[in-house]
Residue, then its C-alpha position, 0 to 999 in steps of 0.5 A: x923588149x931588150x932580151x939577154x940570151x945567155x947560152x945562145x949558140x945551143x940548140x935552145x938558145x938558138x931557138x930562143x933566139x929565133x922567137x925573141x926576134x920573131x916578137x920583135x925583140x932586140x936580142x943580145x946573145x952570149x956563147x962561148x967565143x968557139x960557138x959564135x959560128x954557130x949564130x952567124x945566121x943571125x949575126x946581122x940581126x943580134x948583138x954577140x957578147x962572145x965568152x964562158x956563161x960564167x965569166x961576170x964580166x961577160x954578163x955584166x956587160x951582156x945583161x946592161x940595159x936589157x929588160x929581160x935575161x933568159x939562161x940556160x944553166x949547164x952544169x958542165x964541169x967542175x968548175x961550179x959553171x951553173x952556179x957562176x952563170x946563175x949568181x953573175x945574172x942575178x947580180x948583174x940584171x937590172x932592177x925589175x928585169x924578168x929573168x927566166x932560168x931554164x934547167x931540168x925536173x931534177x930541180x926541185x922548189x918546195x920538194x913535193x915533187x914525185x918521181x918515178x923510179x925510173x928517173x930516180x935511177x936514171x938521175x943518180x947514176x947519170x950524176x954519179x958517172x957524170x961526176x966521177x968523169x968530171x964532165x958534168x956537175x948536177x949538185x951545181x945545178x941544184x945550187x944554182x936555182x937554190x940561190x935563183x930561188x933565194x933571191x928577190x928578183x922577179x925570177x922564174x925557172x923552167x923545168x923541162x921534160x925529156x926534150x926532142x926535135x920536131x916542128x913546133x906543136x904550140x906553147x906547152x902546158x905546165x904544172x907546179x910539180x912533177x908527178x902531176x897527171x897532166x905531165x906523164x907523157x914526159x916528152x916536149x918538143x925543144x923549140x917549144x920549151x925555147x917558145x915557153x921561156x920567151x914568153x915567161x918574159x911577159x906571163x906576169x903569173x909565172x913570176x917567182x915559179x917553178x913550172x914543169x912543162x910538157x908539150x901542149x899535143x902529148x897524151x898527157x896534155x891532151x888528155x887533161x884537157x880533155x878532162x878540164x872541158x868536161x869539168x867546165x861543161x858539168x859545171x856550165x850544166x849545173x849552173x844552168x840547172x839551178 
């Protein structure tokens, strides 16, 4: 598979980069011209398209002939940099090309979506004093998955939970909304959300959804796992009983 990685010199994308091309994936990665340093590690095995994320000519070229387009939507700025990237992606992939978006549980699809107080409070200050110093634009963010949302591409967007280093733990568990018990630990290794985006790419049950994700070894997920067996073993019971 061809796979565009638009944001690559990050820390995400850096490690979404890395699995890409551990699965043998030809990689073509976007940054910005100041960030190329960043991917020489990988400068003999990728194809850098130097350039701002939102820059359409940039993608344009970057996302020809690739099978599938991971991006990161940041919203830095006030110059609509999450919505510019989102847009230039959706127009510009090909046909039929699996594009996996990530961004954070912020985001949401249907708003049925439950949200601590905490975070509530945490989200409208943040943004608030984000905004007021322009630095950054969550609004824009919200708009860029609306559109990523309204589109008939064979999107999926990733939401992440509060993200740390650390070695990789395995795939992370997900669920459609936020609020769910299985996602309370609200914590997930980075280069294990980088490994759920590059497997989105080929998890056809994950095409036009919206998952919130949550490292597969937290308290949380362990303990919804937990449970689900139990459920499967009285089940296998009862059928074994009748």
């Amino acid at each position: 598979m061809r796979v565009c990685i638009v944001g690559a010199s990050g820390k995400l994308g850096q490690y979404m980069v890395q699995h890409a091309l551990d699965r043998g994936d030809e990689v073509v990665g976007v940054c910005r011209k100041k960030s190329v340093g960043k991917l020489a590690r990988f400068a003999e095995r990728i194809t850098i398209v130097p350039g701002d994320t939102n820059d359409r000519d940039v993608i344009r070229r970057a996302v020809a002939g690739c099978d599938g387009v991971l991006a990161v939507l940041v919203p830095w700025g006030m110059n609509h940099y999450a919505s510019g990237t989102a847009q230039a992606v959706l127009d510009f992939a090909q046909p039929g090309a699996r594009l996996v978006f990530s961004c954070g549980w912020h985001i949401t699809r249907d708003g049925k979506d439950v949200y601590s107080r905490k975070l509530l409070w945490f989200a409208k200050v943040f943004g608030t004093v984000a905004r007021l110093l322009r630095l950054v634009d969550i609004d824009d963010q919200v708009e860029a998955t609306r559109r990523i949302f309204a589109s008939d591409t064979r999107w999926t967007v990733v939401r992440g939970s509060d993200l740390e280093e650390g070695e990789s733990q395995g795939l992370p568990v997900w669920s459609e909304h936020v609020g769910d018990a299985v996602l309370e630990s609200n914590r997930t290794r980075r280069i294990d959300f980088a490994l759920f985006m590059v497997e989105a790419l080929t998890d056809e049950a994950l095409v036009h959804e919206a998952p919130a994700i949550v490292g597969c070894k937290t308290a949380s997920a362990l303990a919804h796992g937990a449970a689900a067996a139990a459920r499967d073993r009285a089940g296998s019971l009862r059928a074994e009983a009748t």
